[in-house]
LOPA-905766 format. One record per atom (N, C-alpha, C): residue in one letter; y, z, x. Coordinates in steps of 0.001 Angstrom, whole numbers, padded with zeros to 6 digits, always signed. Layout:
% LOPA-905766
aYZX...
END
This chain:
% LOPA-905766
x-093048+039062+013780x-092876+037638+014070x-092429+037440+015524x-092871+036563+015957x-092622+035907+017362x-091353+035376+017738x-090636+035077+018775x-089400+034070+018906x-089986+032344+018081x-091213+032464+018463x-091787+030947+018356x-091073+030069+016584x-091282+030671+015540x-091635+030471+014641x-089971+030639+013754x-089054+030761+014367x-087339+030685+013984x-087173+029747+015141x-087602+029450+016338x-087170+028499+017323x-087287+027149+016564x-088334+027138+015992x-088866+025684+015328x-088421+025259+013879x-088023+026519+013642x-087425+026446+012732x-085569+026056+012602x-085081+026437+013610x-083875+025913+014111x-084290+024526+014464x-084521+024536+015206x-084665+022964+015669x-084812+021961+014616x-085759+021850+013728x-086045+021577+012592x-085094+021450+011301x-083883+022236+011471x-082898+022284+010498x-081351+021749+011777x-081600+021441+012937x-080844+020710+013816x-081423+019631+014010x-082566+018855+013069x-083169+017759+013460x-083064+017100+014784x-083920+018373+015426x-084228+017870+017018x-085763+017928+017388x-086355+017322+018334x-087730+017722+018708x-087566+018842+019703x-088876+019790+019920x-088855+020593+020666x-089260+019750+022127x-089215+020756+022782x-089763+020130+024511x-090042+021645+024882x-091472+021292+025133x-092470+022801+025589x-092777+022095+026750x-092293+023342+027810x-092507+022648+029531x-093582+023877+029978x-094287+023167+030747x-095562+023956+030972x-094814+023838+032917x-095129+025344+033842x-095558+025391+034742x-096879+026651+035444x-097328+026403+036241x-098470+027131+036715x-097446+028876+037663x-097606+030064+037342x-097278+031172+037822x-097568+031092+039150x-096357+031305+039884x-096802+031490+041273x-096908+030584+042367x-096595+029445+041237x-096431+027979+041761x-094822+027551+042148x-094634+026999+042920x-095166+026721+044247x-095433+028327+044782x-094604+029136+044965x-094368+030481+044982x-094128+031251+044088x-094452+033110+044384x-094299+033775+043682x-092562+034070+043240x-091842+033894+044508x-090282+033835+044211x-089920+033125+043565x-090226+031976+043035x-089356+031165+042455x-089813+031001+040589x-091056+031666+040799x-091540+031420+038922x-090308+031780+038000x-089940+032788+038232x-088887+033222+037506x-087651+032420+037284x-087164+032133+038738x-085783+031317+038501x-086472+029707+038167x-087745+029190+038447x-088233+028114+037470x-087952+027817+036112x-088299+029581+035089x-088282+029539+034148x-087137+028777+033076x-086057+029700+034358x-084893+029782+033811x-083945+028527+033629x-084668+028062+034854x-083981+026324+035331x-084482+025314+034227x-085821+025537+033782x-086242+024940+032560x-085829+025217+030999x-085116+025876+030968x-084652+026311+030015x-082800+025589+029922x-082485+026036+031088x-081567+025330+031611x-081265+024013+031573x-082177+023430+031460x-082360+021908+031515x-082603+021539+030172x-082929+022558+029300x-083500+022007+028050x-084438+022251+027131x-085217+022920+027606x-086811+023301+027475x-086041+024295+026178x-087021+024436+025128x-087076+025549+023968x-088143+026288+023884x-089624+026005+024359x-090699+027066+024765x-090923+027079+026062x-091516+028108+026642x-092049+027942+028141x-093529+028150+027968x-094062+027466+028520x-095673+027897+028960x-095540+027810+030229x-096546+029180+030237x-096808+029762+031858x-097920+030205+032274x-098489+029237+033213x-100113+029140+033346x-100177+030839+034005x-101937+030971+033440x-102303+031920+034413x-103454+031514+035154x-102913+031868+036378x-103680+031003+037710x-105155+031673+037358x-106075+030163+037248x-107530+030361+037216x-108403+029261+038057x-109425+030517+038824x-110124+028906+039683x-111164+027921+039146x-111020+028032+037516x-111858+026857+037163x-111207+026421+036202x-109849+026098+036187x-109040+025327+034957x-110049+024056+034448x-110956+024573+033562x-111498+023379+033083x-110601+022203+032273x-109715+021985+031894x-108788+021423+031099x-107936+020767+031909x-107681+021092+033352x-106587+020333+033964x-107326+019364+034549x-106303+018530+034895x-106431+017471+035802x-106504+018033+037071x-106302+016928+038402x-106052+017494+039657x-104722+018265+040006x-103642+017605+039250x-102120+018319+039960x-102135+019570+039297x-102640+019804+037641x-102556+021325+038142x-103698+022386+038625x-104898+021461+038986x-105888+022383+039321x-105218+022823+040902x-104328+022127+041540x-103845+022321+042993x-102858+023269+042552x-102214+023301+041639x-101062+024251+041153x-101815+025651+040920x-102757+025755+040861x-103487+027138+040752x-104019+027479+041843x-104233+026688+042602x-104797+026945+043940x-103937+027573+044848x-102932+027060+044579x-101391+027529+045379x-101045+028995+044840x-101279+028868+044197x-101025+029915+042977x-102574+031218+043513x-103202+030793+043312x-104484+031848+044091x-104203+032120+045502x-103875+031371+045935x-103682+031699+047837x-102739+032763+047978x-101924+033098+046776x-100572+034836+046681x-101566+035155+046080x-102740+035338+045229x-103282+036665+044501x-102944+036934+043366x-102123+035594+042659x-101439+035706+041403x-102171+036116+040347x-102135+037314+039677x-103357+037721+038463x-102396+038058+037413x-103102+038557+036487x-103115+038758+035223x-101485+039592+035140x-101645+040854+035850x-100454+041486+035496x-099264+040716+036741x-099253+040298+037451x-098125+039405+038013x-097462+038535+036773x-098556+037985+035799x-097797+037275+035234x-097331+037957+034389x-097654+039003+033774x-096780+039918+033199x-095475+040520+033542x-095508+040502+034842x-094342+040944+035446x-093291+039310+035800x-093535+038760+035292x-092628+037682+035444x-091782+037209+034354x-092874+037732+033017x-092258+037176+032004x-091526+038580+031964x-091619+039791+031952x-090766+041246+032202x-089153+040782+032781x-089403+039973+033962x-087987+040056+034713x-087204+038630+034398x-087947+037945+033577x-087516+036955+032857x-086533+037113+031781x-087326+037844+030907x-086226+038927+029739x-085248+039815+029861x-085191+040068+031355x-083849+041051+031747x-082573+039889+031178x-082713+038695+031524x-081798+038057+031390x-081847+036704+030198x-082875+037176+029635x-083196+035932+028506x-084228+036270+027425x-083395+036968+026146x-084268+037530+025605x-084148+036620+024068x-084369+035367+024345x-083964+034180+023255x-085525+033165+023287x-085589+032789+024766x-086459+032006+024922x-087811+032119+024299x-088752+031791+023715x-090430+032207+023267x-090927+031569+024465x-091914+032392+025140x-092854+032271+026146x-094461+032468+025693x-094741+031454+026184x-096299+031406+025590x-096887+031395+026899x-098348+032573+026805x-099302+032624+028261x-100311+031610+028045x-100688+031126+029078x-101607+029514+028878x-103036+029597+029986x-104011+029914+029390x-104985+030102+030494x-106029+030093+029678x-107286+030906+030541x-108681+030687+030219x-109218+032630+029963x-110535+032232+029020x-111038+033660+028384x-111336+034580+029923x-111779+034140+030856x-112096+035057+032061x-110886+036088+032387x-109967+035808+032513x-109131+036777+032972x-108633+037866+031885x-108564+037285+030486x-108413+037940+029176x-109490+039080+029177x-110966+038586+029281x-112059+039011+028962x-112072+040348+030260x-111856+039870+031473x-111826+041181+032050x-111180+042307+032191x-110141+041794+031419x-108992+043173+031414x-109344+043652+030119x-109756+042633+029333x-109730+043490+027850x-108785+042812+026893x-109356+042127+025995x-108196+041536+024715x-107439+042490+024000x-107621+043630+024171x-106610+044735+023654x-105428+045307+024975x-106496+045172+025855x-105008+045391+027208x-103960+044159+027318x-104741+042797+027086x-104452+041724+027518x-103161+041723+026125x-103132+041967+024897x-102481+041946+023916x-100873+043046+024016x-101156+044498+024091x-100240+044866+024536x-099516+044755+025932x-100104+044447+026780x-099279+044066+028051x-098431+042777+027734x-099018+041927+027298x-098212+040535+026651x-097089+040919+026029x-097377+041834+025057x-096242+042373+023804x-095163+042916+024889x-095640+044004+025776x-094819+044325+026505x-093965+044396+026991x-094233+042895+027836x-093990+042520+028641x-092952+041079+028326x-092976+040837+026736x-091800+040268+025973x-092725+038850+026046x-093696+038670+026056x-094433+037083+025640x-094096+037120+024135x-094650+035858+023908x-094775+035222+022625x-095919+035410+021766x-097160+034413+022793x-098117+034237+022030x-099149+033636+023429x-099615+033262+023049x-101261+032896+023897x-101967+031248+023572x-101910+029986+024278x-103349+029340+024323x-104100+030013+025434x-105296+030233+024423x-106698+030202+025790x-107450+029296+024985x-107664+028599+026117x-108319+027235+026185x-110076+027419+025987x-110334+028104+026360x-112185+028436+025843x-112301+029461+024844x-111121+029807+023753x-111349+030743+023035x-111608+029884+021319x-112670+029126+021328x-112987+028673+020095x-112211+029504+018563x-111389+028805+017936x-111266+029281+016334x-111960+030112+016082x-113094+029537+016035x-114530+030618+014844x-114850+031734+015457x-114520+032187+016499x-114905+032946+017581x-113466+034065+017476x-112815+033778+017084x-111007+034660+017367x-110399+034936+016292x-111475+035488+015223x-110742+036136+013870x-110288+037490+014323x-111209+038049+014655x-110332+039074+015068x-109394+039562+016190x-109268+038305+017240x-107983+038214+018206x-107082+038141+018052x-107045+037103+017131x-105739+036334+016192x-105516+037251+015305x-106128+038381+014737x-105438+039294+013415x-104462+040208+014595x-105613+040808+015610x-104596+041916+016363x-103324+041346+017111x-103466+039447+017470x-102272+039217+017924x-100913+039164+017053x-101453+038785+015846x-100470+038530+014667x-099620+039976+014719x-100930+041262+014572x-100216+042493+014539x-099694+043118+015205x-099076+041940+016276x-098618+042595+017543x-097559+041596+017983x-097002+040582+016984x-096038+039324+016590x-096294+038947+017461x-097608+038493+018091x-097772+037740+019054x-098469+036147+018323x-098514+035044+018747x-098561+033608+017991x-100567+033348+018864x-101356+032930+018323x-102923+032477+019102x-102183+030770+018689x-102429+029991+019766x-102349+028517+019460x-103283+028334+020089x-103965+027509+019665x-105275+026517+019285x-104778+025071+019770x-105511+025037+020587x-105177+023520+021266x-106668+022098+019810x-105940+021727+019315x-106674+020003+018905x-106495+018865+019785x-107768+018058+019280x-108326+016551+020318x-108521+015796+019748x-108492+014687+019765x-109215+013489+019445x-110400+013474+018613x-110947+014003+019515x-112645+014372+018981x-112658+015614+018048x-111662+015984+017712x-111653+017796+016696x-111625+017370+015433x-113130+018087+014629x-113470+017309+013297x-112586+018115+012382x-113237+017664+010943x-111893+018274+010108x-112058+019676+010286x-113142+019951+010003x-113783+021133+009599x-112999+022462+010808x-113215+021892+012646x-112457+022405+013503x-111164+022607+012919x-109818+021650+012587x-108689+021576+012024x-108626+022570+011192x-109114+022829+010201x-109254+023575+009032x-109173+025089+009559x-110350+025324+011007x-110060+026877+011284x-109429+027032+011975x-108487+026002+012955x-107543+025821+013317x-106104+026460+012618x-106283+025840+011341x-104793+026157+009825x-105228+027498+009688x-106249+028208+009664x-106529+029722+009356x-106450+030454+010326x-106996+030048+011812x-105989+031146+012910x-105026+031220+013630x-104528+029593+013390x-103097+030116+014185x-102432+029818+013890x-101143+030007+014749x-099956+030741+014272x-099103+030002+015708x-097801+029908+015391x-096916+030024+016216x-096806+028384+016009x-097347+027457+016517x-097436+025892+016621x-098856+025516+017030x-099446+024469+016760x-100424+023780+016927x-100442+023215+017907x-101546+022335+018767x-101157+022012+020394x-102043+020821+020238x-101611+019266+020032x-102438+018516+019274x-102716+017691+020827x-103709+017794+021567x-104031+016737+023164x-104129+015427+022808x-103338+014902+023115x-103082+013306+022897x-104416+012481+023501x-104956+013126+024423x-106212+012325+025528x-107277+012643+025331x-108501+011993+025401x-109847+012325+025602x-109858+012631+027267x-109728+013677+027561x-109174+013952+029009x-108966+015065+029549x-108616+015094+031059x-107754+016189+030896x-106190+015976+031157x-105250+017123+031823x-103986+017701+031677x-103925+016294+032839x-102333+015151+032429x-102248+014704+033278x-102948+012957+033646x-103863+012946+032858x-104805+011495+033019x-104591+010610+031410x-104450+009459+032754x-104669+008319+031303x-102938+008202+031015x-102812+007359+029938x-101491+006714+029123x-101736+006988+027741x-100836+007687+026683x-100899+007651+025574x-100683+006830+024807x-101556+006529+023556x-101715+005387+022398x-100740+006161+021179x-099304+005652+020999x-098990+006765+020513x-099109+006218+018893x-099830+004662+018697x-099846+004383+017287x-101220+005692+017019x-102092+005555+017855x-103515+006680+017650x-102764+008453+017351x-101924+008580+018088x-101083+009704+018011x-100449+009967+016430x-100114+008824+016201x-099275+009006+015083x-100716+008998+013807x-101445+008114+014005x-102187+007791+013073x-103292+009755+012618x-103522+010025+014254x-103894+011467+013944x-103024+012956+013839x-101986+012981+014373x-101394+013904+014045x-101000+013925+012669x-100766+012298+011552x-100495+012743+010120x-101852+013039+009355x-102969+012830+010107x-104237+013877+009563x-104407+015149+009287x-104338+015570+010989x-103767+017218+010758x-102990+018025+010375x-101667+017228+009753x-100696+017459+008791x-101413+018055+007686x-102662+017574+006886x-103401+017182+005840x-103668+018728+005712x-104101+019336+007268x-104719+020920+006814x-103824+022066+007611x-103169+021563+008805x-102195+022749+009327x-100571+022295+009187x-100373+023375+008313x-099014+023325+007876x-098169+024135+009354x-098540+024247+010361x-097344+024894+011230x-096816+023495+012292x-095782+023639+012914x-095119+022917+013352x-096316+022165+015065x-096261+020993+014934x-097059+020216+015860x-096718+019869+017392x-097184+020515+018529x-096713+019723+019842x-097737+018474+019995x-097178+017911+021048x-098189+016674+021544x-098370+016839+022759x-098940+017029+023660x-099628+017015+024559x-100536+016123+025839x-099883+016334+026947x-101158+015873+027669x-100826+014040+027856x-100364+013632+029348x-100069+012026+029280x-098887+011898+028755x-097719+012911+028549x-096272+012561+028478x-095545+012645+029832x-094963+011262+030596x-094666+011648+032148x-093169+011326+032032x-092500+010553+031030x-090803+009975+031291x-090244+010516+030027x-089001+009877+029760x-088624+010009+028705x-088789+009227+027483x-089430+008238+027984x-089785+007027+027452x-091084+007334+026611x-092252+008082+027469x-093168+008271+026330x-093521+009814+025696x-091868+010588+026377x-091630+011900+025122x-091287+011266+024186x-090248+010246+024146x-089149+009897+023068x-090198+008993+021720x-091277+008666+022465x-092143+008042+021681x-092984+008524+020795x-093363+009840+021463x-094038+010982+020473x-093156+011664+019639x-092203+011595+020277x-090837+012778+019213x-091031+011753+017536x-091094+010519+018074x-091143+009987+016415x-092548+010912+015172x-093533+011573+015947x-094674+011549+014855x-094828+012931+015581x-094148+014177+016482x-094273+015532+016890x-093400+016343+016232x-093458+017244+016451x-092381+018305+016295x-092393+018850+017349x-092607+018255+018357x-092595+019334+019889x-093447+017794+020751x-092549+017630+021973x-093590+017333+023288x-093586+018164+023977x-094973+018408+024718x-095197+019242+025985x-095600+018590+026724x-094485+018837+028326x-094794+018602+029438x-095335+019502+030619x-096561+019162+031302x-096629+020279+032228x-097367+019275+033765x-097829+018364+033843x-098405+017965+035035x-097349+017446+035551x-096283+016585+034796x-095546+015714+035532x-094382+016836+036174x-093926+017877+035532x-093217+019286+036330x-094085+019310+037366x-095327+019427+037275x-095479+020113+038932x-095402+019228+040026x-095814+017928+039277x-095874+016447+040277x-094582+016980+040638x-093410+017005+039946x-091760+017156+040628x-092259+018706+041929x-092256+019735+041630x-092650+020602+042283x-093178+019957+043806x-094038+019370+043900x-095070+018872+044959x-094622+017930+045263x-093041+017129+044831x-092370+015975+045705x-091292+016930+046688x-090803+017994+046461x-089599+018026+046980x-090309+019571+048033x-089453+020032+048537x-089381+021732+049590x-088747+022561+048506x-089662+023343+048550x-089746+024614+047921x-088297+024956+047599x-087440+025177+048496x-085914+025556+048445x-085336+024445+047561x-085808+023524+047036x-085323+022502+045906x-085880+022419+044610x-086903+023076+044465x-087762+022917+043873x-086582+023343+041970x-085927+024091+042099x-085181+024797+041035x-084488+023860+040366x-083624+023296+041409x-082999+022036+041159x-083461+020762+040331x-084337+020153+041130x-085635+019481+040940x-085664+019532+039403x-086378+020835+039125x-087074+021194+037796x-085643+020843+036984x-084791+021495+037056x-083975+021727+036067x-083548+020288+035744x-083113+019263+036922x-082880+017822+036813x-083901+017074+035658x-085335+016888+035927x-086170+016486+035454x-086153+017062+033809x-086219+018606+033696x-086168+018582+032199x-084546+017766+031717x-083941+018228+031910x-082273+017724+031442x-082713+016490+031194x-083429+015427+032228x-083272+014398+032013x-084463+013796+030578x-085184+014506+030508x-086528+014241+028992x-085708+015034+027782x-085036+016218+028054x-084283+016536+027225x-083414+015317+026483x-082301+014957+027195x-081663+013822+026926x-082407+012559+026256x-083291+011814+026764x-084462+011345+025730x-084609+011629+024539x-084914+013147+024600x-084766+013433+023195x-083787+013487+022422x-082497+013642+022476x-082187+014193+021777x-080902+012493+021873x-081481+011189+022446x-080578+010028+022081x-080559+009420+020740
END
């Protein structure tokens, strides 16, 4: 078993919502991912997602397709981010960290390298965003056997039938995208939110984030009514890309504390 799946489960018996903060590796810099992590956690955060820098984030918006770009200009790859979540756990071996990226970088190292280096290296679990359900029976068995969590991002547009192989491969939490969109665009409808996330209730019994178009506390606190988790990740980097690098820690940690608090009024 993963950290993921007793985290939510605490929370859940502390009747609190989670807050899954997404930032991009390497972003702004390679020095600071780490003490990012920590500052987000610091602030509040109960999962981390931690992009792995790719140059065709099909799924993001613009702020974090620039967050990878920044992130490519150091050379940030596959095992960097391994080595982050490594020196992360020297000092925090509580947090669940989930890796957040696309099949290209998986696919070239190898879903069996890509699996034990993760384990390794003290991750959680994995979204990859182009790795279709029907396609990852056997990803999702070797991640399971390796207490690692496969989350499966759902949409708007995700029929039942998607949902359904959704409830059969994964594991850890569900990742429900509030937008016909991508990461970052648009305003959330959170009566539409509510009205579909108690659908997918119907076939995946694991605990639900919301996703995608949460920027204040105002419209976390709005999803916390019908989530079991908001995730934030564009409006972190927007903070990132207001302030100098040498603030950037601060920054972060301010901003979660302050959606934290939201939640938990």
């Amino acid at each position: 078993m993963s950290r993921i799946e007793p985290t939510f489960a605490a929370l859940k018996a502390a009747n609190k919502t989670g807050l899954v903060t997404f930032i991009t590796a390497g972003d702004p810099g390679p020095e600071v991912t780490v003490p990012l992590m920590h500052a987000l956690v610091e602030g509040g955060a109960d999962v981390l997602e931690l992009g792995i820098p790719f140059s065709d984030p099909m799924a993001e918006g613009p702020v974090i397709q620039r967050a990878c770009e920044r992130a490519l200009k150091f050379n940030i790859g596959l095992q960097d981010v391994f080595g982050f979540v490594r020196e992360f756990r020297k000092t925090n071996v509580a947090t669940p960290v989930v890796l957040m990226g696309y099949a290209n970088p998986i696919e070239r190292i190898g879903p069996d390298t890509f699996i034990s280096c993760a384990k390794e290296a003290g991750a959680d679990g994995a979204i990859v965003v182009d790795y279709p359900p029907e396609e990852c029976a056997a990803f999702a068995e070797s991640m399971r056997a390796n207490d690692l969590d496969l989350i499966f991002l759902l949409a708007p547009t995700s029929t039942t039938k998607r949902v359904q192989q959704v409830a059969r491969y994964g594991s850890g939490f569900s990742y429900y995208v509030s937008l016909k969109g991508v990461t970052g665009a648009g305003s959330i409808d959170t009566e539409d939110v509510a009205r579909r996330v108690s659908a997918i209730r119907e076939h995946v019994k694991l605990p639900i984030g919301v996703g995608f178009g949460i920027r204040d506390g105002a419209t976390a606190r709005a999803v916390a009514e019908v989530a079991d988790a908001v995730v934030i990740g564009s409006r972190i980097i927007q903070e990132l890309e207001s302030v100098p690098q040498e603030q950037a820690v601060a920054a972060v940690r301010t901003f979660t504390a302050g959606i934290r608090s939201a939640l938990d009024a």
